[in-house]
C-alpha positions in Angstrom: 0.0 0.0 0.0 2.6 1.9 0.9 4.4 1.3 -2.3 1.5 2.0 -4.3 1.0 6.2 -2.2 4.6 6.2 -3.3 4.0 5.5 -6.9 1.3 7.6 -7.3 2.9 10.7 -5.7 6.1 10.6 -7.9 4.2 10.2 -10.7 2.2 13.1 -10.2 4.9 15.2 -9.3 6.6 14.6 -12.5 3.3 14.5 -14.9 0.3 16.3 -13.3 2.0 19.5 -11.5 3.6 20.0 -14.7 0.1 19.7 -16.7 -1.6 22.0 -14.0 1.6 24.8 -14.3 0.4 24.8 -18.4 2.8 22.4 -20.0 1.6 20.7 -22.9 2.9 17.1 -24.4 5.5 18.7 -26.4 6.6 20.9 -23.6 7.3 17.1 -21.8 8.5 15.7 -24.6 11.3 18.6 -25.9 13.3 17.3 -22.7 14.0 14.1 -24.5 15.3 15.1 -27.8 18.0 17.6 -28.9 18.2 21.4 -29.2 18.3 21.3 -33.1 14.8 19.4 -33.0 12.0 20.7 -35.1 8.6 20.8 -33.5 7.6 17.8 -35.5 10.4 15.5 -34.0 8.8 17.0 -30.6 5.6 16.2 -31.6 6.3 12.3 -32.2 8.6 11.6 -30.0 5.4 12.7 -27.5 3.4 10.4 -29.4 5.6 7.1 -29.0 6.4 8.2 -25.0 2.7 8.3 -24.4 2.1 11.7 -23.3 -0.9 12.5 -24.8 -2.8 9.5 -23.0 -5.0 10.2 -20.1 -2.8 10.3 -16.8 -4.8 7.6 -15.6 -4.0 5.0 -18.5 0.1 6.5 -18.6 -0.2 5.2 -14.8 -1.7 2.3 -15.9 1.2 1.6 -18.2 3.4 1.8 -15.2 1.7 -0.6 -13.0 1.2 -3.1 -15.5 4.6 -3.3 -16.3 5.4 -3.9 -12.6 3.4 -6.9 -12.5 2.6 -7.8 -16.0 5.1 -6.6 -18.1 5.2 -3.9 -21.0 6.2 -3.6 -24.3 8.3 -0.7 -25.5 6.6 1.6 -27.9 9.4 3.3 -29.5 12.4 2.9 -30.9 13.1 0.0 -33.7 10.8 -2.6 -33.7 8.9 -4.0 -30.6 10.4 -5.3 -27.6 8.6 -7.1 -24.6 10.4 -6.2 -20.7 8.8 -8.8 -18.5 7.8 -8.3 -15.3 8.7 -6.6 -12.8 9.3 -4.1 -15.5 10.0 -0.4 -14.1 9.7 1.0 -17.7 12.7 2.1 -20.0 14.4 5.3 -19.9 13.5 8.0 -21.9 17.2 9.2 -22.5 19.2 6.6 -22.8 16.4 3.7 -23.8 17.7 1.3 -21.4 15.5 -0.7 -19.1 15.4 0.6 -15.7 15.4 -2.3 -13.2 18.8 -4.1 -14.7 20.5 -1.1 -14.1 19.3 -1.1 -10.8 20.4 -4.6 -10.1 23.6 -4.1 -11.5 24.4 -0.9 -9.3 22.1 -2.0 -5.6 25.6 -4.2 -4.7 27.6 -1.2 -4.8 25.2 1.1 -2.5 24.2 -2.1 -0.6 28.1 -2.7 0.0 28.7 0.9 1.1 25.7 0.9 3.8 26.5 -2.3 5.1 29.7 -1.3 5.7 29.5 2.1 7.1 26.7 1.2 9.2 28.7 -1.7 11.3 31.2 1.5 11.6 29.0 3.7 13.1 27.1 1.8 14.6 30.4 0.2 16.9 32.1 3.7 17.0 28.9 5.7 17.7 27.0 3.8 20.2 30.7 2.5 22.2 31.6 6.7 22.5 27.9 7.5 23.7 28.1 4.4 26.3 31.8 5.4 27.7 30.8 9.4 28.0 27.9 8.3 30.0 29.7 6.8 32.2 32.3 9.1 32.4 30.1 12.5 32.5 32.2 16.0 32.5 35.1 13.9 31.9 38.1 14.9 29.1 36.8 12.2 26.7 33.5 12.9 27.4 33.9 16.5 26.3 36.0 16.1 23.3 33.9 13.2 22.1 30.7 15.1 22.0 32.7 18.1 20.6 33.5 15.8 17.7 30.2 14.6 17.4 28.9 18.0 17.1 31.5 18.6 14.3 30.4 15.2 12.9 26.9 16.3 12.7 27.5 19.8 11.2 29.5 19.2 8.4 28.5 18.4 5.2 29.4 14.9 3.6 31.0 16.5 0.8 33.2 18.6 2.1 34.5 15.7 4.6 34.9 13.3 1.8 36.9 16.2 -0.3 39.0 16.6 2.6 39.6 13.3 3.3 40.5 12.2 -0.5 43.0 14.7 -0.3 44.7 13.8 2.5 44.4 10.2 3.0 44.4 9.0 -1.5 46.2 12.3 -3.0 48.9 13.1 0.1 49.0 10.0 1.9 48.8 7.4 -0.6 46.9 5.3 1.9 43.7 4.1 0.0 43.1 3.5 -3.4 41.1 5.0 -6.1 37.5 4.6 -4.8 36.0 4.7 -8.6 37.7 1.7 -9.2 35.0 -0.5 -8.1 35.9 -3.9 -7.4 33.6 -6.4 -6.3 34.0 -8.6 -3.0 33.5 -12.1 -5.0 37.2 -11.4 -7.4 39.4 -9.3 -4.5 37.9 -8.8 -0.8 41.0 -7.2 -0.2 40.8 -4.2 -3.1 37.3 -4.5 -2.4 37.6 -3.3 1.3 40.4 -0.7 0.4 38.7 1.1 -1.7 35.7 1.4 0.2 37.5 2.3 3.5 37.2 6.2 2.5 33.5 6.1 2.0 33.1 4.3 5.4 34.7 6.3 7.3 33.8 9.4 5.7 29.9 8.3 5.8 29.9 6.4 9.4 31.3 9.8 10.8 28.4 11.5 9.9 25.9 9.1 11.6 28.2 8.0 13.8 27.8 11.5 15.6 24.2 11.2 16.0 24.4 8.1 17.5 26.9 9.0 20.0 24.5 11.2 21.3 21.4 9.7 21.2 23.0 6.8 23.2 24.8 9.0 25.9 21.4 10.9 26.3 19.9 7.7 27.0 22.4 6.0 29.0 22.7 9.3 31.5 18.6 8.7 31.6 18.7 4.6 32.3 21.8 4.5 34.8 19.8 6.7 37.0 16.9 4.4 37.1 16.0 2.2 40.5 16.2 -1.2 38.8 20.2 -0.1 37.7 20.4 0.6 41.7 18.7 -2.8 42.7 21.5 -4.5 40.4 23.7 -2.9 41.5 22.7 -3.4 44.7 22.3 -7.5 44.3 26.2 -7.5 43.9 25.9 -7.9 39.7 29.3 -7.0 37.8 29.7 -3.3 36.7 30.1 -4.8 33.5 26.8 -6.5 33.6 24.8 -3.8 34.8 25.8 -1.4 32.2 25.6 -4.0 29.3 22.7 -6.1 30.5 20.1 -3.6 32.1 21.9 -0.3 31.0 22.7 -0.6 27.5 19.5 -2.7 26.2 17.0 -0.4 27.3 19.0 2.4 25.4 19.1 0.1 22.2 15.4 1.1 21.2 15.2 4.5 20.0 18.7 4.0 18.3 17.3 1.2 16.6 14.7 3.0 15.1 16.8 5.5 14.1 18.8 2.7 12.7 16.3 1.3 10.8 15.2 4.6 9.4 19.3 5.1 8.7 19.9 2.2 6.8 17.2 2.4 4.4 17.8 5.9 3.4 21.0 4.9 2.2 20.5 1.5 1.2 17.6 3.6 -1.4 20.9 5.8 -2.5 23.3 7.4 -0.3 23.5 10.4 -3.4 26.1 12.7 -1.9 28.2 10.3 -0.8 28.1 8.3 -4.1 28.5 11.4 -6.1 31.7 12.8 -4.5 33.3 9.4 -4.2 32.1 8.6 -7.6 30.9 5.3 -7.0 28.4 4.3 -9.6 25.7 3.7 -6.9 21.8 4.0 -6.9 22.2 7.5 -5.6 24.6 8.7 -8.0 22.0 7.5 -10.8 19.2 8.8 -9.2 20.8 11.9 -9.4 22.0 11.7 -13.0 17.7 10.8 -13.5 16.9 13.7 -12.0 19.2 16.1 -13.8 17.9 14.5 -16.4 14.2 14.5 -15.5 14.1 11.0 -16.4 10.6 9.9 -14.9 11.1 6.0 -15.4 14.4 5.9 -13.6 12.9 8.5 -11.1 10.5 6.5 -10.3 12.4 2.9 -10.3 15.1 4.8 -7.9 11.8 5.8 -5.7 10.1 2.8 -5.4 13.2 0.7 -4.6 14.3 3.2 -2.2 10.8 2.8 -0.3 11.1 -1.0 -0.5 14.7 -1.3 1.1 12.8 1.6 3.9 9.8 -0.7 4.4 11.7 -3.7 4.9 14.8 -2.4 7.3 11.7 -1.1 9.3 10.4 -4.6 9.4 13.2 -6.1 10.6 13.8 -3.3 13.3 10.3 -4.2 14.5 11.5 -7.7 15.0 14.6 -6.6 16.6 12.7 -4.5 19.0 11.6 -8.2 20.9 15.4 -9.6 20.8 16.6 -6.0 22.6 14.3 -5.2 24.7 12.0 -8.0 26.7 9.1 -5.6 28.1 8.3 -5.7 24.3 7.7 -9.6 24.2 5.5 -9.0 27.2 3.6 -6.7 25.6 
């Protein structure tokens, strides 16, 4: 259902806003061809693309090639994409979904990875300033955090390709994409920039969410009672302390996670990894609606499902939830 809200709302942003600002079909349609195009090359290439149907059966279109399949009405001859079909591109003529596939391992392998960064980092320095309130490390590490939080992801990951690739010589080039199954090692080297670049952003978030919440629990009478039963320190902060903390930064995780997983765009685009979010924001520049679309709905999949699984991760964390 969800999906289907998501669907409708991108396509009217890219098909009935611009019909109710006075665009006509050709006004759509001159996007798609060149500057030295007469208005009759306009005129058909609006034909074959559709755009003088009804919204309702260009919609149509779309949702039977996600479940049915759709033949391509233009260009040479007639060719069927079966289903789940997300429609062919208008610029470049290619079907949308396989170029999704072939770029969700690269954005899959750069969230993955940066969230098991930020996730250890971030939720270890929010647990250690708790404990340590109006300490040193307590007050740098939430002084970094703040940095982490404020600055932009481009302007860390130019800094930090010029130090750490150009100066240093430490990592490799990170456009040299390399998958995990022929070299885990180039694989991981090349990606180490963009993990560390992107996990310090969240990473910063998470540091604070958890220290908020940790100075919140340890206070609490059942951390005395344990405390007061003769439990480990260790035990008490881990055990009681740090699993009732895990639930709001699980949400945030899931909510994290699928973001990028849909396309982390500005991290993709200064890195230049050929990503989901660096061709969702070639689409866009492009006003490409297929792959606009295609880039949408599979970003509100990997959303929907990441939230699922948090949902089930909520019982394994937390036992008043099982209770309940």
């Amino acid at each position: 259902m969800l999906l289907f809200v998501v669907s409708i709302t991108t396509f009217a942003i890219f098909f009935l806003v611009p019909r109710l600002a006075g665009m006509s079909a050709d006004d759509l349609a001159s996007r798609y061809v060149g500057k030295a195009a007469n208005e009759q090359v306009i005129h058909d290439t609006a034909i074959r693309l559709g755009f003088y149907d009804p919204l309702l059966v260009q919609y149509g279109r779309f949702v039977k090639g996600i479940f049915v399949g759709v033949e391509r009405n233009y260009g040479p001859g007639v060719e069927l994409c079966p289903a789940p079909c997300l429609g062919y591109s208008y610029v470049t003529q290619n079907p949308v979904l396989p170029d999704l596939l072939d770029r969700i391992p690269i954005t899959l392998s750069l969230a993955l990875g940066a969230a098991v960064v930020w996730v250890f980092f971030g939720v270890a320095t929010g647990v250690v300033s708790a404990l340590r309130r109006g300490s040193f490390f307590d007050r740098i590490s939430m002084g970094v955090a703040l940095a982490g939080v404020s600055l932009p992801i481009f302007f860390t990951g130019i800094v930090s390709l010029a130090i750490f690739r150009d100066q240093l010589g430490l990592v490799g080039d990170v456009a040299d994409w390399v998958p995990f199954s022929e070299d885990p090692l180039t694989w991981a080297n090349n990606l180490m920039l963009p993990w560390i670049t992107l996990a310090f952003l969240y990473a910063a978030g998470y540091a604070r969410l958890t220290r908020a919440g940790m100075l919140e629990t340890m206070s609490e009478d059942y951390i005395r009672t344990a405390r007061a039963k003769g439990l480990p320190e260790r035990a008490v902060v881990l055990k009681h302390g740090l699993r009732a903390t895990l639930t709001p930064v699980l949400t945030m995780f899931g909510l994290d996670l699928g973001l990028l997983l849909g396309g982390a765009v500005l991290t993709e685009s200064t890195f230049s990894l050929p990503g989901i979010g660096k061709y969702a924001r070639d689409a866009i520049e492009r006003n490409d609606l297929p792959q606009v679309m295609g880039v949408t709905l599979v970003a509100a999949a990997f959303i929907i499902v990441a939230n699922l699984i948090v949902d089930l991760l909520y019982a394994v964390v937390d036992p008043r939830v099982r209770l309940a």
